[in-house]
N, C-alpha and C positions, 0 to 999 in steps of 0.2 A: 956332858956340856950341851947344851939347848942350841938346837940345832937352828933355830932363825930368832930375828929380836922379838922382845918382848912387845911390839907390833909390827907386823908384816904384811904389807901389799904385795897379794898375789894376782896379777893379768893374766895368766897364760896357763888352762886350765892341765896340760900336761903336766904343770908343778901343784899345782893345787889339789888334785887329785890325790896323786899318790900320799902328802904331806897327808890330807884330811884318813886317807884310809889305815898309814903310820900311825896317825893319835889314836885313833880308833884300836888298834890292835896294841895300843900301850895303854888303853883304860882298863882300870881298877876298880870302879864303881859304879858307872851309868854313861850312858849314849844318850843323847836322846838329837832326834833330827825334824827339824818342820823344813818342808820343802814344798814348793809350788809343782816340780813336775820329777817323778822319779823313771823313768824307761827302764823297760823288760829289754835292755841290750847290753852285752858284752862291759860296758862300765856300771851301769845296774847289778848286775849277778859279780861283781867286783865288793859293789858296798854291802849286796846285802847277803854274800859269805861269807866276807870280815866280821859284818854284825853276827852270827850265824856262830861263828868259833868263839865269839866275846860269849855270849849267851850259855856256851859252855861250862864257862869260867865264872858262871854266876853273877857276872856283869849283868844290871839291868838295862833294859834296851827300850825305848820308846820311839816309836815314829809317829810323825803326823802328817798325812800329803793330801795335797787337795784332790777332792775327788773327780773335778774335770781335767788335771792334770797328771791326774795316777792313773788314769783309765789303762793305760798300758801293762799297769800291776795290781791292778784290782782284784783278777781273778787268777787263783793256786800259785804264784810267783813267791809269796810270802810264809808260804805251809808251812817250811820247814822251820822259818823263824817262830811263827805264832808256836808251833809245835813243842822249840826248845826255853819257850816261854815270855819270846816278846810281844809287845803290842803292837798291834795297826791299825791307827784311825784313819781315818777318807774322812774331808773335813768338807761340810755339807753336800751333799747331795742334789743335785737340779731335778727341782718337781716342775711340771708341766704347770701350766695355769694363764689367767689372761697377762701377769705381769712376769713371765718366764726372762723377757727381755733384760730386767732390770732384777730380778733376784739370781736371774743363773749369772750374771756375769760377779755376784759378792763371792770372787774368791779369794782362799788364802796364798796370796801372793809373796808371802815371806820367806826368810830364806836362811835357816839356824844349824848348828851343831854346836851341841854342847857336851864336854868333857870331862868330868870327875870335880867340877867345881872350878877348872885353872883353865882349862881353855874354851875359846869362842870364837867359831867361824861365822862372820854374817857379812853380807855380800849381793852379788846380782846372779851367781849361776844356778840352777838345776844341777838334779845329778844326772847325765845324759851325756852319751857318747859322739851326738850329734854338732855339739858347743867345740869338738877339741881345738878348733885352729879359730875362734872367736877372740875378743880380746875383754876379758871379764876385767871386776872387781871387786876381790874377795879378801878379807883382810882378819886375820890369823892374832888374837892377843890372849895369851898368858897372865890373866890378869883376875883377881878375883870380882869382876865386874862379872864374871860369869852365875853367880848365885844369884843377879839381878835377872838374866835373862831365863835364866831355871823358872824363876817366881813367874816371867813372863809365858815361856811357855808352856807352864802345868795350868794357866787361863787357857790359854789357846786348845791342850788338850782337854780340856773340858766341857768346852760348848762347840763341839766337834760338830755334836748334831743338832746344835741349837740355833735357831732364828733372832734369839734376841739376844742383837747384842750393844744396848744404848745406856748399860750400867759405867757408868764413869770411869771407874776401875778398870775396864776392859781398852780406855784411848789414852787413858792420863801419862801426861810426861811424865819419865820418870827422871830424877838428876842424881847422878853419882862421879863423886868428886868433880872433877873436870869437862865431863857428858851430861849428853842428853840423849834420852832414847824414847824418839815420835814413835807413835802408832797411827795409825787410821785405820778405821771402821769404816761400813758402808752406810755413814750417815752424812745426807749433804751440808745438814750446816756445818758439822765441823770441819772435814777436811784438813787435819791438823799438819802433816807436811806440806799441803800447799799454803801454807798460813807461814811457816817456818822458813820455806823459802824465800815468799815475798817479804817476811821482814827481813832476813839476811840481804837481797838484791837492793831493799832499800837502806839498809846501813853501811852496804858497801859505801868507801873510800877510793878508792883508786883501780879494785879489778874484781875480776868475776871471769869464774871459768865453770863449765857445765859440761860436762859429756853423757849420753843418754841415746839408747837406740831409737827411743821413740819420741817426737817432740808436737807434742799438740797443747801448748799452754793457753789457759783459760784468759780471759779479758784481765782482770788484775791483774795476773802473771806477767802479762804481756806490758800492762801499762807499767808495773815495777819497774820490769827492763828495761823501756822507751826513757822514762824517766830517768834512771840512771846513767843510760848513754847518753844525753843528753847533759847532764851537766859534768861530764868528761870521765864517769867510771869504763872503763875498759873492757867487756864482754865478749866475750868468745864462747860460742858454742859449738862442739865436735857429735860430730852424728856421722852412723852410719853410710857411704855413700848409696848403699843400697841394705836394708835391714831384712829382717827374716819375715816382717808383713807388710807386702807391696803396698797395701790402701792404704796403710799410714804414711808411707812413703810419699805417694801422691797427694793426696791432702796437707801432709807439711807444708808442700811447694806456696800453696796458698797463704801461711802466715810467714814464711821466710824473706820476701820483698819488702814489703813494712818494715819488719823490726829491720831488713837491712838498710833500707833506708834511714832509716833514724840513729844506725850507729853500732848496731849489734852484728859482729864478725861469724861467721859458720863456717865452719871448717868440714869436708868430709872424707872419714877415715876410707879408704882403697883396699888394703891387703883384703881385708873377710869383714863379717858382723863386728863392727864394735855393738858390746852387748854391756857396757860400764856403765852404773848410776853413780855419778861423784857431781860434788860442788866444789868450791873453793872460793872465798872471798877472803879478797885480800892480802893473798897468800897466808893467814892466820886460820880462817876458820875454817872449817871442811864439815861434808855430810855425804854418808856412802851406807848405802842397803840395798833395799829392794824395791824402791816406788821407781816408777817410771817418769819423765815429766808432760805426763798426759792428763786428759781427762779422765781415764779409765781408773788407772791408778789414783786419781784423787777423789773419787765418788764411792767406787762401787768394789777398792779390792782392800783386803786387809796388808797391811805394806808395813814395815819398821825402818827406820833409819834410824842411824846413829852420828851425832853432831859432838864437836868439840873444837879444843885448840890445839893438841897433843900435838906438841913438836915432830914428834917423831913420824908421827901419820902423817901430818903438812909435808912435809921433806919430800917421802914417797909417793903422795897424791901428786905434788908439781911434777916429780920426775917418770908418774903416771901420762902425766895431760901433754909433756914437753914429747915424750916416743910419741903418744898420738899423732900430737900433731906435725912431727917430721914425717911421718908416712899419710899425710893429708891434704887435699885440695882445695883452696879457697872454691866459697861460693861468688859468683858475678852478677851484680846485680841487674846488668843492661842484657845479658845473656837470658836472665830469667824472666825479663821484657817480653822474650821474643819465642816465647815457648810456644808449642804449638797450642793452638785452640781445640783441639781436641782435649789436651792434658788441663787446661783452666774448665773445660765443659765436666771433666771428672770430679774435678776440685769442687766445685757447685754442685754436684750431684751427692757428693758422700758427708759435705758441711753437715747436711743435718744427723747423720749418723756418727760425729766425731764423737760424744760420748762412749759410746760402744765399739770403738775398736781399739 
């Protein structure tokens, strides 16, 4: 009997864990994992000895991890695997040069496990023992949508070490049955999540809900949302009260008075890092992966999300965003009035660096 539904929101990466390293050691065919960051610690050497005994079993194994994010397993971590026959790609490499700024930061910020063809993990975590008491979202389906993301990511391990990536086929939506599944590339014009956003914010009806560690939205981003609160759509946004990088932290603080002047609610989570990428308009539509709602992530990292109406994921994303925000404190706007001048002299100092962090 299938031990969760046939889709499953997992927040709390103590349960996600173990379930992802379960399937893992019940595959029959092939692994394969894109991750943004993999750690040489104690939950590290968890997945990649499972991978290790599958590999035995003549299960094929593929990895692909970014390689400013794998630096911790770059070197001899993976021996034994490459040894018993799997793969390890490091997905571009940061070369020195006058525009290092803007090519080191094209990473692969994605975030995949795929299973024998039937199951799909994609989500906001890393594999890292650092995240345990975070509040992720990583969401588990039994579905054979997974042959779609297989296609997706044998592109990705392919131009592992390639520069060029503005072949159409490498950002195009893809739609299967009820989904959509956005990519971005590091190319400005398109930016197709932040494209997908603002048109969901502007077809919002009645609500909008957003949760996201990091929140630095662009001029349209922002005008979407003004516009929307203003003619009575309901917005709330949940963010970390404190995230895992302070300078976005502080920088926020600069576009949070505006939008809350205009109508848009912030909420910040207390317990730990909420580290969640979710939407929800409307209570009908939802989008949850790996983009951030920043500039970073809309420029310059390779990100997927995935969109739809699936009942069953609506249910669980509200009863995702409803725990948050019981363990969260409103933002005040006349509080944020009176901040010190020291922290708005910060805030002007790092504007011009918001793309980059």
């Amino acid at each position: 009997m299938e031990k969760f539904k046939r889709y499953h929101l997992f927040s709390d990466p103590m349960e996600f864990y173990p379930a992802m390293i379960d399937d893992i050691l019940s595959a029959k065919k092939y692994i394969y994992l894109e991750t943004f960051r993999f750690m040489n610690d104690p939950m590290g050497e968890r997945f990649r000895d499972a991978l290790i005994s599958k590999l035995k079993e003549k299960v094929e194994v593929l990895l692909l991890i970014d390689f400013w994010g794998g630096s911790p397993v770059r070197s001899g971590f993976f021996n034994e695997l490459e040894k018993q026959g799997g793969k390890v790609r490091f997905f571009k490499k940061i070369k020195l040069g006058f525009d290092i700024f803007t090519k080191g930061h094209r990473r692969n910020h994605r975030k995949l496990l795929l299973i024998d063809d039937k199951i799909t993990y994609i989500g906001s975590s890393n594999i890292t023992g650092y995240n345990l008491n975070w509040r992720e979202s990583v969401l588990r389906m039994t579905s054979e949508i997974t042959t779609v993301f297989k296609r997706l990511f044998y592109q990705d391990f392919k131009i592992y070490n390639k520069y060029i990536f503005s072949r159409p086929y490498l950002y195009k939506t893809i739609h299967w049955e009820n989904f959509e599944v956005v990519r971005d590339v590091p190319i400005i014009t398109k930016k197709n999540i932040n494209k997908k956003f603002i048109q969901l914010i502007k077809e919002a009806k009645k609500s909008i809900i957003i949760e996201t560690p990091y929140f630095l939205p662009g001029f349209m981003l922002r005008k979407a949302m003004i516009d929307s609160a203003v003619r009575g759509v309901e917005i709330i946004v949940l963010l970390p009260k404190k995230s895992d990088v302070s300078l976005v932290d502080i920088l926020r603080n600069k576009y949070l008075g505006p939008l809350s002047k205009k109508g848009v609610k912030f909420l910040f989570n207390e317990p730990h890092n909420l580290h969640a990428k979710l939407i929800l308009i409307d209570k009908k539509i939802f989008g949850l992966g790996s983009s951030n709602f920043d500039y970073r992530s809309f420029r310059y990292m390779f990100e997927i999300m995935l969109f739809g109406n699936e009942s069953e994921i609506v249910s669980q994303i509200i009863e995702h965003a409803n725990i948050t925000s019981h363990s969260s404190v409103p933002f005040v706007y006349e509080e944020w009035k009176k901040r010190p001048l020291l922290d708005k002299f910060f805030e002007w100092m790092l504007l011009p660096f918001r793309h980059l962090l």
